[in-house]
NUFIPA-886794 format. One line per field, with one value per residue: x, y, z of N, C-alpha, C, O, CB in turn; residue in three letters; residue number from 1. Coordinates in steps of 0.02 Angstrom, whole numbers, plus 50000, padded with zeros to 5 digits. Glycine has a CB too. Layout:
BEGIN
nc1 c(X, ...)
nc2 c(Y, ...)
nc3 c(Z, ...)
cac1 c(X, ...)
cac2 c(Y, ...)
cac3 c(Z, ...)
cc1 c(X, ...)
cc2 c(Y, ...)
cc3 c(Z, ...)
oc1 c(X, ...)
oc2 c(Y, ...)
oc3 c(Z, ...)
cbc1 c(X, ...)
cbc2 c(Y, ...)
cbc3 c(Z, ...)
r c(ALA, ...)
k c(NUM, ...)
# end
This chain:
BEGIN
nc1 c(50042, 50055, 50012, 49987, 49902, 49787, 49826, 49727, 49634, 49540, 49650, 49581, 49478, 49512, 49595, 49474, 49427, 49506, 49479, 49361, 49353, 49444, 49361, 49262, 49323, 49337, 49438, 49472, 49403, 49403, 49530, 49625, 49567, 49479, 49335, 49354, 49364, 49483, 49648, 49657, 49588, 49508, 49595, 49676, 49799, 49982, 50139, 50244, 50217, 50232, 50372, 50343, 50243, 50333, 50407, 50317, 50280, 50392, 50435, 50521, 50588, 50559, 50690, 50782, 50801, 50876, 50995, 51174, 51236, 51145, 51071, 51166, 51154, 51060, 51067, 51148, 51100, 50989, 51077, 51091, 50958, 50967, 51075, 51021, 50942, 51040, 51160, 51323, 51438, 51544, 51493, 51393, 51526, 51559, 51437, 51439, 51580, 51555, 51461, 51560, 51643, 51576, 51531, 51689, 51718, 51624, 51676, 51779, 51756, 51660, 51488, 51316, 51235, 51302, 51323, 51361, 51446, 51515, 51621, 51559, 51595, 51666, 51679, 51604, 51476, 51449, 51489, 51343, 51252, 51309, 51262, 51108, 51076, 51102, 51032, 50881, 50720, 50599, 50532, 50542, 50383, 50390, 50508, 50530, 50492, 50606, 50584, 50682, 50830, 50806, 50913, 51092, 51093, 51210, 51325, 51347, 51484, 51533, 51490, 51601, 51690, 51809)
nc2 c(49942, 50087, 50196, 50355, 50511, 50607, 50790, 50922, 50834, 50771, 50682, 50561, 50540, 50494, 50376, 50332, 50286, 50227, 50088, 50063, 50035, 49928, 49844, 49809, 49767, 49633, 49602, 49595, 49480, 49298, 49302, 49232, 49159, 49252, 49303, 49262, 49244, 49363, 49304, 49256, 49388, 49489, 49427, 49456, 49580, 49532, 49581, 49513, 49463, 49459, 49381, 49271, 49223, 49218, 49090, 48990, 49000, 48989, 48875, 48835, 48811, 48863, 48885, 48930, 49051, 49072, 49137, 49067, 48996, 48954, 48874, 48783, 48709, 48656, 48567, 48503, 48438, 48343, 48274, 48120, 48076, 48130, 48029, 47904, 47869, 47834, 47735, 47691, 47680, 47764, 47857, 47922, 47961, 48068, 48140, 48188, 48261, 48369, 48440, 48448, 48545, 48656, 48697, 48740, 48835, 48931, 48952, 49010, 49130, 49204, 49253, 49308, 49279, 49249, 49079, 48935, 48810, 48661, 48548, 48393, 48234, 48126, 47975, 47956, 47967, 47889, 47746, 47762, 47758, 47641, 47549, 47584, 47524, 47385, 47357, 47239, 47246, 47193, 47142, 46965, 46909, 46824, 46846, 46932, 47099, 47217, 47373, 47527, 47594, 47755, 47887, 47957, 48132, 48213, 48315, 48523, 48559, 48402, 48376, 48435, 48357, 48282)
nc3 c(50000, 49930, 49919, 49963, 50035, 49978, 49967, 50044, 50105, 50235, 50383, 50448, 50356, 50252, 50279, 50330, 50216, 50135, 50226, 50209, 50042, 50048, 50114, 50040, 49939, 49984, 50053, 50212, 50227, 50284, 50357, 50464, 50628, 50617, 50693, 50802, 50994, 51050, 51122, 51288, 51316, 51446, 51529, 51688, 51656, 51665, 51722, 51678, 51535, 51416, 51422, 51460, 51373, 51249, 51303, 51307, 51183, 51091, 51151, 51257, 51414, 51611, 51650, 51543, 51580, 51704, 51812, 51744, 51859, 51949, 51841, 51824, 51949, 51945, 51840, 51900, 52007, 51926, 51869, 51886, 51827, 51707, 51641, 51668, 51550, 51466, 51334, 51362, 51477, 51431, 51367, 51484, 51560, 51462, 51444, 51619, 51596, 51504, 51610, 51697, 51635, 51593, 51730, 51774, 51677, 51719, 51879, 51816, 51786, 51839, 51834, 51884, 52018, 52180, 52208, 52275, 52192, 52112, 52045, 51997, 52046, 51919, 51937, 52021, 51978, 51886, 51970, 52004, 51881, 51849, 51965, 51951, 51836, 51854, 51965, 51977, 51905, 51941, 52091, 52140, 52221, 52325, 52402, 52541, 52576, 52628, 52750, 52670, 52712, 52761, 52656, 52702, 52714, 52615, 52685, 52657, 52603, 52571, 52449, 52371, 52372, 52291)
cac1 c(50000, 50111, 49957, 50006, 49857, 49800, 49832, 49646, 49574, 49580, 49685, 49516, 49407, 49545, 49573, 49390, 49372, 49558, 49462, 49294, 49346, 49456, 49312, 49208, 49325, 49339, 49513, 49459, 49357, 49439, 49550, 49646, 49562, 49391, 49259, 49336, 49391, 49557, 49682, 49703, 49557, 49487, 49622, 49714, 49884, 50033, 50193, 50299, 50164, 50287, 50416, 50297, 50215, 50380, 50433, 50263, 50270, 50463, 50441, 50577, 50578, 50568, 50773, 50828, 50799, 50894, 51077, 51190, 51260, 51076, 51069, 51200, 51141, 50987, 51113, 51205, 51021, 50959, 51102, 51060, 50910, 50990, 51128, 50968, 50943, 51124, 51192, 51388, 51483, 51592, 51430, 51378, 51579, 51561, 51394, 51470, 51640, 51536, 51452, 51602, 51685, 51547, 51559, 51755, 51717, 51607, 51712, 51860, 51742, 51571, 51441, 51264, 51237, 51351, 51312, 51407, 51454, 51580, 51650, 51558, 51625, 51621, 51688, 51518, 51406, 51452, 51448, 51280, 51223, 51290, 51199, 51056, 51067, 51102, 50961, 50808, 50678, 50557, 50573, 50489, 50331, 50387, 50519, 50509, 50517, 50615, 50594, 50744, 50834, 50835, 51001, 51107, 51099, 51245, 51335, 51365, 51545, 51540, 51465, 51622, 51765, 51824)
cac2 c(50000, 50134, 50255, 50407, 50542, 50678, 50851, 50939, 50785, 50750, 50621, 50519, 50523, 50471, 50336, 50289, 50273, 50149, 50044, 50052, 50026, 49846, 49797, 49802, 49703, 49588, 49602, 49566, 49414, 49234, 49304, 49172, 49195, 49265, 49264, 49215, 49307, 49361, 49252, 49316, 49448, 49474, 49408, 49497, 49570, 49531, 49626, 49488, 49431, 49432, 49336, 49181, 49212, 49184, 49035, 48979, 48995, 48933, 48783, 48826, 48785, 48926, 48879, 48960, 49149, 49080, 49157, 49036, 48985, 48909, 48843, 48728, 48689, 48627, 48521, 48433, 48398, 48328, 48237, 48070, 48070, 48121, 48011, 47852, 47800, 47839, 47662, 47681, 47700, 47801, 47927, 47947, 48003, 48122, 48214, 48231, 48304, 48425, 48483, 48477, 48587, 48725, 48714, 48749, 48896, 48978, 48959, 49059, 49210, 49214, 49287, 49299, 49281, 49201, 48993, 48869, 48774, 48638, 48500, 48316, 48173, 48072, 47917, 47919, 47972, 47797, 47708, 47769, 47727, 47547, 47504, 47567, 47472, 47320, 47298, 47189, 47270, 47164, 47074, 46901, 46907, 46774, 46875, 46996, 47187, 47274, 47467, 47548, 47636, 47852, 47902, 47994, 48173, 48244, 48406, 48538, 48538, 48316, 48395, 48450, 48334, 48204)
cac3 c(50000, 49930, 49899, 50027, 50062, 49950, 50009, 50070, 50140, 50313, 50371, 50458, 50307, 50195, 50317, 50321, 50121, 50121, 50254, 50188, 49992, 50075, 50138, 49981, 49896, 50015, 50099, 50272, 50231, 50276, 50409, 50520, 50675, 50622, 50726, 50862, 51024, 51062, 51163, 51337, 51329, 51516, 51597, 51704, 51626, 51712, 51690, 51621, 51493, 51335, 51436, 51482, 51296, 51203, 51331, 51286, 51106, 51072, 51185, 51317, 51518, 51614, 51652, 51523, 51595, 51756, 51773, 51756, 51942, 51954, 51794, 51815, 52007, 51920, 51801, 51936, 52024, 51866, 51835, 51883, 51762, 51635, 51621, 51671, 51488, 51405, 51341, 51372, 51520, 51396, 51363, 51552, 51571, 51441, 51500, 51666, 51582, 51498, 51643, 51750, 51595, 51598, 51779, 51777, 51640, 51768, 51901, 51826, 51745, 51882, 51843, 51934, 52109, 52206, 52213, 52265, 52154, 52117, 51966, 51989, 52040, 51862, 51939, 52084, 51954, 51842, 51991, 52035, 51833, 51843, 52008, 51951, 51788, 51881, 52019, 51949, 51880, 51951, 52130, 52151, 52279, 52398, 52456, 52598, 52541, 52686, 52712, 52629, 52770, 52706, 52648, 52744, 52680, 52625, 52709, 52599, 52578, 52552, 52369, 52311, 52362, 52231)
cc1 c(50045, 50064, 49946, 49916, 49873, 49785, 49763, 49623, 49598, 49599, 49636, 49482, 49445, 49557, 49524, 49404, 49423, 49513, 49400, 49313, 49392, 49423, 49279, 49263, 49370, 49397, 49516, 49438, 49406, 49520, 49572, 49629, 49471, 49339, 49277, 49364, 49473, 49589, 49691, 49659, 49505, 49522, 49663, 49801, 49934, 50096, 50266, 50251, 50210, 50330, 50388, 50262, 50260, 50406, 50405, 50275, 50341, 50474, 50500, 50542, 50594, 50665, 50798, 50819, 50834, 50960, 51091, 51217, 51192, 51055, 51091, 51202, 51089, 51029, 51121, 51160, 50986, 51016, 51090, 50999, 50918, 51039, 51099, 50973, 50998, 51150, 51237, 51398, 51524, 51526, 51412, 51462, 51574, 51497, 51412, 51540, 51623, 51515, 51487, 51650, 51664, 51549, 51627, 51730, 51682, 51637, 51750, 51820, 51660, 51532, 51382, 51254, 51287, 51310, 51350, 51376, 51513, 51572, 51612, 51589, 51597, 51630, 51605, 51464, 51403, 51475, 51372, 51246, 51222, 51260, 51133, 51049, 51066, 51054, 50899, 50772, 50630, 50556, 50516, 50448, 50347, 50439, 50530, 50535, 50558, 50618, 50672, 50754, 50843, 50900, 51002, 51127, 51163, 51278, 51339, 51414, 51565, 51522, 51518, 51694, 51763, 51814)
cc2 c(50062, 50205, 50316, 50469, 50602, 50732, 50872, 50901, 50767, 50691, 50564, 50504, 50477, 50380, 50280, 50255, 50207, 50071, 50030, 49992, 49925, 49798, 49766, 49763, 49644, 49554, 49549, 49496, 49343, 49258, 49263, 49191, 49235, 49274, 49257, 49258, 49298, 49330, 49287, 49376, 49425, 49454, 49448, 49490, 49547, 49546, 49582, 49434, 49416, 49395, 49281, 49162, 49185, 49120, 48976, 48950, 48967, 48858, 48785, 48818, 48873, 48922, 48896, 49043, 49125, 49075, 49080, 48982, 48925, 48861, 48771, 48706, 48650, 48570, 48445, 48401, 48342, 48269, 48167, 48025, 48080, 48068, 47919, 47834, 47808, 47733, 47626, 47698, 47773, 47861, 47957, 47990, 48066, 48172, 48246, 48255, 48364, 48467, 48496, 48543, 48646, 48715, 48786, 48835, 48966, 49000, 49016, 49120, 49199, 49283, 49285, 49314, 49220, 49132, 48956, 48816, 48714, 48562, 48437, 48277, 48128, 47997, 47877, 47930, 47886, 47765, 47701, 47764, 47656, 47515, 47503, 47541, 47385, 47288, 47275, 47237, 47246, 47109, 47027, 46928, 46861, 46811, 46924, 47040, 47219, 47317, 47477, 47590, 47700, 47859, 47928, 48073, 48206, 48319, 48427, 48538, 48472, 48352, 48412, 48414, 48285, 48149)
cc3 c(50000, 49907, 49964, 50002, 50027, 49986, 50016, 50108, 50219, 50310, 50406, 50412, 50255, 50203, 50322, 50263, 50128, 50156, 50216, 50106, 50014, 50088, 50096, 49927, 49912, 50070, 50151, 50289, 50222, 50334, 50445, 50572, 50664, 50651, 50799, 50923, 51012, 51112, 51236, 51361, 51400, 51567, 51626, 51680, 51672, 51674, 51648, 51578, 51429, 51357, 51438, 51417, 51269, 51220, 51289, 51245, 51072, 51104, 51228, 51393, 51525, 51653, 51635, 51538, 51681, 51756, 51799, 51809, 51952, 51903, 51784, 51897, 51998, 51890, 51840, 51961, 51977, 51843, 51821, 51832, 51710, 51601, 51631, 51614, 51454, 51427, 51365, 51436, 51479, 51398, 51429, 51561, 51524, 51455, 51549, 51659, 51535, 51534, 51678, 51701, 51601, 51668, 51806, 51755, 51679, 51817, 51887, 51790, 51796, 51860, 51869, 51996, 52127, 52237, 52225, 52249, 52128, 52067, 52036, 52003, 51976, 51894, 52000, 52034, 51879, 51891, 52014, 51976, 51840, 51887, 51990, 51884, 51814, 51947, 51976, 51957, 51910, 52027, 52139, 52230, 52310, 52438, 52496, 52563, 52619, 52673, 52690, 52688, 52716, 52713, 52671, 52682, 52693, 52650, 52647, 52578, 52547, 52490, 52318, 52319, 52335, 52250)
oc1 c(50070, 50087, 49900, 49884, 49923, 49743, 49728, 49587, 49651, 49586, 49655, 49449, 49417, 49542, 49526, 49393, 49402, 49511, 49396, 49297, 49367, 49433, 49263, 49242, 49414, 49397, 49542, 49448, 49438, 49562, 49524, 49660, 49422, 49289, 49239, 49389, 49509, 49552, 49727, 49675, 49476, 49506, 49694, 49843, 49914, 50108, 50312, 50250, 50216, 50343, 50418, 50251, 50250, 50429, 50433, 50284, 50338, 50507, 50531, 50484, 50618, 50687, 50852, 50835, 50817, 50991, 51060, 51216, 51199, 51024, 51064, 51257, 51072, 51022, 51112, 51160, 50955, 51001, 51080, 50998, 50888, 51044, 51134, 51005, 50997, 51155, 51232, 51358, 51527, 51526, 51415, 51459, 51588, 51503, 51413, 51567, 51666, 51527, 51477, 51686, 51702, 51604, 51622, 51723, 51700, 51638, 51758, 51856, 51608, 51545, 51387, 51269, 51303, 51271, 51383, 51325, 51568, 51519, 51627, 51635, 51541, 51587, 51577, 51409, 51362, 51508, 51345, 51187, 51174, 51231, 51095, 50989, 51033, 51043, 50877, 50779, 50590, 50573, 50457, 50474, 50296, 50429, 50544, 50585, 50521, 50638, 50714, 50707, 50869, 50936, 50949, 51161, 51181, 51254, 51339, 51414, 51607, 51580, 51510, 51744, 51722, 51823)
oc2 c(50086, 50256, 50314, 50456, 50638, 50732, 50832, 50925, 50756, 50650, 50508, 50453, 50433, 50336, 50219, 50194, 50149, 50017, 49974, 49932, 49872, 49737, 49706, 49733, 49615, 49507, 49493, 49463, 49331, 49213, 49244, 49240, 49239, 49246, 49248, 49312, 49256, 49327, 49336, 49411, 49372, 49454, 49484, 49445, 49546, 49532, 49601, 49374, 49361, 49355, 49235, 49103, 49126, 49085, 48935, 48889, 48925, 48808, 48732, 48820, 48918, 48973, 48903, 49087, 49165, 49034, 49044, 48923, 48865, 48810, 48723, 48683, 48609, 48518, 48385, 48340, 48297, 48225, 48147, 47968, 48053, 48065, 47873, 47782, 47779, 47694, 47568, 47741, 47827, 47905, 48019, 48051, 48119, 48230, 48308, 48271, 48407, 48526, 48548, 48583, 48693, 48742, 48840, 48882, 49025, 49061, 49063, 49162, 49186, 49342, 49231, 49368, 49168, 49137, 48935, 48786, 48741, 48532, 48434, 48274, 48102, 47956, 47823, 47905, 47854, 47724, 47650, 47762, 47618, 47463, 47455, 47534, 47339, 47232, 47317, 47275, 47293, 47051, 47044, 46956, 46845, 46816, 46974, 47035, 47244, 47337, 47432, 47618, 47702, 47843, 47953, 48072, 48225, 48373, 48393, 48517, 48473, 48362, 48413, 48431, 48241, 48102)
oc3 c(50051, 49881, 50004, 49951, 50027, 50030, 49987, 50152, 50247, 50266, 50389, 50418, 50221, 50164, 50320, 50261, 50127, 50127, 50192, 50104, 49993, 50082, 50103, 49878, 49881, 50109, 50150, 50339, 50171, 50340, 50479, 50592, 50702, 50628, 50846, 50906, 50984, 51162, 51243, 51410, 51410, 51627, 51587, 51681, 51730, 51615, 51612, 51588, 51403, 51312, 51410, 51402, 51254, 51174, 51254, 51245, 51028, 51088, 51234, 51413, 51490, 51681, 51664, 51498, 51724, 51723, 51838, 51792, 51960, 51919, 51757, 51913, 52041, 51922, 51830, 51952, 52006, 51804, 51764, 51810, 51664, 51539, 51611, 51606, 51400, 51475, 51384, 51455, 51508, 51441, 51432, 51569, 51552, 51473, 51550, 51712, 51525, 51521, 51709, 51731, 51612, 51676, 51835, 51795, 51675, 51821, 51926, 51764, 51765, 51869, 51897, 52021, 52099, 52284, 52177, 52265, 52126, 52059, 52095, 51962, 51971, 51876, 52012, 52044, 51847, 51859, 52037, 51993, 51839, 51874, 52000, 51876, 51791, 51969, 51937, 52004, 51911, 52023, 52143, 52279, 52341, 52498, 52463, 52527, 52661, 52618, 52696, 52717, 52660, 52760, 52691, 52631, 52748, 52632, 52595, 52520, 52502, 52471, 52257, 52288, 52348, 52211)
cbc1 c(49951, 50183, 49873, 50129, 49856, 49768, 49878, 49593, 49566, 49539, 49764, 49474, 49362, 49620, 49566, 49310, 49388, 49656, 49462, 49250, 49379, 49478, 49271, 49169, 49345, 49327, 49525, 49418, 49296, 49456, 49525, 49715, 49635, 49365, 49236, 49375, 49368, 49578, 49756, 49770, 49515, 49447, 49653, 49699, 49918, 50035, 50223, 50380, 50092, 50337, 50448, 50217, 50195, 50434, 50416, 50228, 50249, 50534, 50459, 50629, 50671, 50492, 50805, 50834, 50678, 50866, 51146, 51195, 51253, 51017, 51091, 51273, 51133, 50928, 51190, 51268, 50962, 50946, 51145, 51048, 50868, 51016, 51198, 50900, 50882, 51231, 51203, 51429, 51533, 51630, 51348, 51357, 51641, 51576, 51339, 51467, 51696, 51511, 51415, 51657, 51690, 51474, 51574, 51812, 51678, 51569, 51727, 51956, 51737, 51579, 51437, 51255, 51147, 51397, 51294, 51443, 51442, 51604, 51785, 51558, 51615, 51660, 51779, 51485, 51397, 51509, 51475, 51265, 51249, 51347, 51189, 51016, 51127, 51169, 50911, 50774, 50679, 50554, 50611, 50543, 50261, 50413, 50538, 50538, 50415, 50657, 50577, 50739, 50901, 50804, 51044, 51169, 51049, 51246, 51409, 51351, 51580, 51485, 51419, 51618, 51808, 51893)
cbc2 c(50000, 50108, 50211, 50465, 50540, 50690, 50907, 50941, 50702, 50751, 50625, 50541, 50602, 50518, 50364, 50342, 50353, 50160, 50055, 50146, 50100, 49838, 49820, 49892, 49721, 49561, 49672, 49600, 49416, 49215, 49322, 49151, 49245, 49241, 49173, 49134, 49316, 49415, 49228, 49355, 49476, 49436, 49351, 49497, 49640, 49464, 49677, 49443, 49483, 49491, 49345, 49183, 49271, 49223, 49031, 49018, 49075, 48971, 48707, 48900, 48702, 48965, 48850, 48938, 49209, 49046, 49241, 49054, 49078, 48952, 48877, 48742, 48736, 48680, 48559, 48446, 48456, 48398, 48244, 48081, 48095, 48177, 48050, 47867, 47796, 47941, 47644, 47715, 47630, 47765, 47902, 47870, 47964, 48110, 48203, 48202, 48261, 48424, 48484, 48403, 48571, 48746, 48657, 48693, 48877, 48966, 48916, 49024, 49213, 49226, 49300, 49253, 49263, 49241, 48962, 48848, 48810, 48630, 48494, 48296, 48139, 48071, 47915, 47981, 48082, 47775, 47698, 47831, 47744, 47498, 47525, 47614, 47486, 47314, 47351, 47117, 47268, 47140, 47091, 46807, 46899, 46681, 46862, 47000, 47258, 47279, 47547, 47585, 47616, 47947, 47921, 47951, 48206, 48228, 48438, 48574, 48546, 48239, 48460, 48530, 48324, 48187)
cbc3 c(50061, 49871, 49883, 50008, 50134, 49894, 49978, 50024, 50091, 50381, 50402, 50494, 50263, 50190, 50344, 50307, 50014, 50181, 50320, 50170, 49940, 50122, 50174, 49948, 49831, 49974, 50143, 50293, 50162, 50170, 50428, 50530, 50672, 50609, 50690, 50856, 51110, 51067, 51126, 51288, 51255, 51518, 51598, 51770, 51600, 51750, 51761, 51660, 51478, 51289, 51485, 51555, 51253, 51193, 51406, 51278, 51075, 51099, 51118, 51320, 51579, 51666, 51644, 51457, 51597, 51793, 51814, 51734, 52009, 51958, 51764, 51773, 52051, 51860, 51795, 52001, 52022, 51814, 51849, 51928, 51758, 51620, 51669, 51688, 51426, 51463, 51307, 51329, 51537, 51312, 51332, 51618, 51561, 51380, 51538, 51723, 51549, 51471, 51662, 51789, 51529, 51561, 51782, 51721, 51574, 51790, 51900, 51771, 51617, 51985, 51810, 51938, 52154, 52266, 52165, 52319, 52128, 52205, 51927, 51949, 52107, 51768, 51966, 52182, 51910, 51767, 52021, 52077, 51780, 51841, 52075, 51974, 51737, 51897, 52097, 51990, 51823, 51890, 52215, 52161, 52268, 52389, 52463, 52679, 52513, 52724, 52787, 52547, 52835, 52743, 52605, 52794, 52681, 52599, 52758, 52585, 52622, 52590, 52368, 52295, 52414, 52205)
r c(UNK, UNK, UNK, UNK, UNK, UNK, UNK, UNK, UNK, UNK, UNK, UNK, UNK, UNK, UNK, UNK, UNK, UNK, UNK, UNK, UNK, UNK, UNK, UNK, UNK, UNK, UNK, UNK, UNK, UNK, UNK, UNK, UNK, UNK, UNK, UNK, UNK, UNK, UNK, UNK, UNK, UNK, UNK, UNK, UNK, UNK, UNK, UNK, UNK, UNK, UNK, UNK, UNK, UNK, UNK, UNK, UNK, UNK, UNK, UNK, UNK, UNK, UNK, UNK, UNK, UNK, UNK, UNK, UNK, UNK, UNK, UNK, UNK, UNK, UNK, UNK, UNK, UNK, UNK, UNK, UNK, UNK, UNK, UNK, UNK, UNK, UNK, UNK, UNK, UNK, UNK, UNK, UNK, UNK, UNK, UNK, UNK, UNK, UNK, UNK, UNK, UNK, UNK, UNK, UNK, UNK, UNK, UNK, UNK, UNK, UNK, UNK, UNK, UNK, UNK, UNK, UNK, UNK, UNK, UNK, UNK, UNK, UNK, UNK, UNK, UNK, UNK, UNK, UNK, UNK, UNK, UNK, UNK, UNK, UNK, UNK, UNK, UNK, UNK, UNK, UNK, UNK, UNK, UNK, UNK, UNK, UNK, UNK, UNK, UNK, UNK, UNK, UNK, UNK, UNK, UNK, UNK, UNK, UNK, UNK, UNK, UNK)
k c(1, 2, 3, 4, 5, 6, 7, 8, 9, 10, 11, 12, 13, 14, 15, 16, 17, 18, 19, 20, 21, 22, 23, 24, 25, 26, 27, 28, 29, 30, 31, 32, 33, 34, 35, 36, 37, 38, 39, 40, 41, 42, 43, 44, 45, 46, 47, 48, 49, 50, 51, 52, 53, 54, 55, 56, 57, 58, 59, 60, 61, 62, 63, 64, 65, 66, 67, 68, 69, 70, 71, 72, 73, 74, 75, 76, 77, 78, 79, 80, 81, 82, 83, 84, 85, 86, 87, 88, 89, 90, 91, 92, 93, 94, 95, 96, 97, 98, 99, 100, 101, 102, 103, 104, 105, 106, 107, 108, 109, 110, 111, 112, 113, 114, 115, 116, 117, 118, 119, 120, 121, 122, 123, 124, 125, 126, 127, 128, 129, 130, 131, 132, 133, 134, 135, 136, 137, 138, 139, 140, 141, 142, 143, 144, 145, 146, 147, 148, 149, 150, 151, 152, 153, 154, 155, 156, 157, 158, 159, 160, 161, 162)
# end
């Protein structure tokens, strides 16, 4: 629409006629959306509405808007499950030598809030794949279930020595 506004006419009426004459030949009609309301109308706004829209609409976690320090606190949490269906021994070592790498990289340049944070043990996190690859899937009903005593929770410092 490269048709700019002749001089005399106001700039409302001129306005009007572009919309009007669209209408009449049919522009508007077939519209995606048509008819129907708008997404969102009535509800109350909230001030980070485009942030939770685009999360939304690209298909991200809301993880990735959290600085890094946390990011990769979430990682080491997570690790265990992630490293559950990998096939190799050799593959579980290399996930946790990537995250102990971005680790490191944080370490020597921090940014965020201050987290502690600290490099993986790879050699406990492939023994803690191959046990749990190796208990039975299934235990026979004749014999006794005992409770599982609760682990002993680690301090926070035990988290970061080799």
């Amino acid at each position: 629409m490269t048709e700019r506004k002749p001089p005399g006419v106001t700039f409302e009426s001129w306005v009007d006629k572009q919309i009007r004459t669209a209408q009449e030949r049919g522009d508007f009609d077939d519209l995606p959306g048509a008819g129907k309301p708008l997404p969102g109308a009535g509800a109350p706004l909230d001030d980070q509405w485009w942030v939770k829209d685009y999360i939304r609409r690209e298909g991200l976690s809301g993880d990735a808007l959290l600085p890094t320090p946390l990011q990769l606190r979430k990682e080491v949490e997570r690790l265990p499950e992630t490293v559950r269906d990998l096939a190799t021994e050799q593959a579980v070592r290399d996930v946790a030598a990537d995250l102990n790498r971005r680790i490191v990289e944080h370490l020597r340049a921090p940014t965020g809030p201050q987290v502690a944070i600290g490099p993986v043990n790879v050699d406990e996190v492939v023994a803690a794949w191959r046990a749990e690859r190796s208990e039975p899937v299934q235990r026979p009903a004749a014999e006794p279930v005992e409770p599982a005593a609760a682990p002993r929770k680690a301090r926070w410092w035990q988290r970061f020595r080799r």
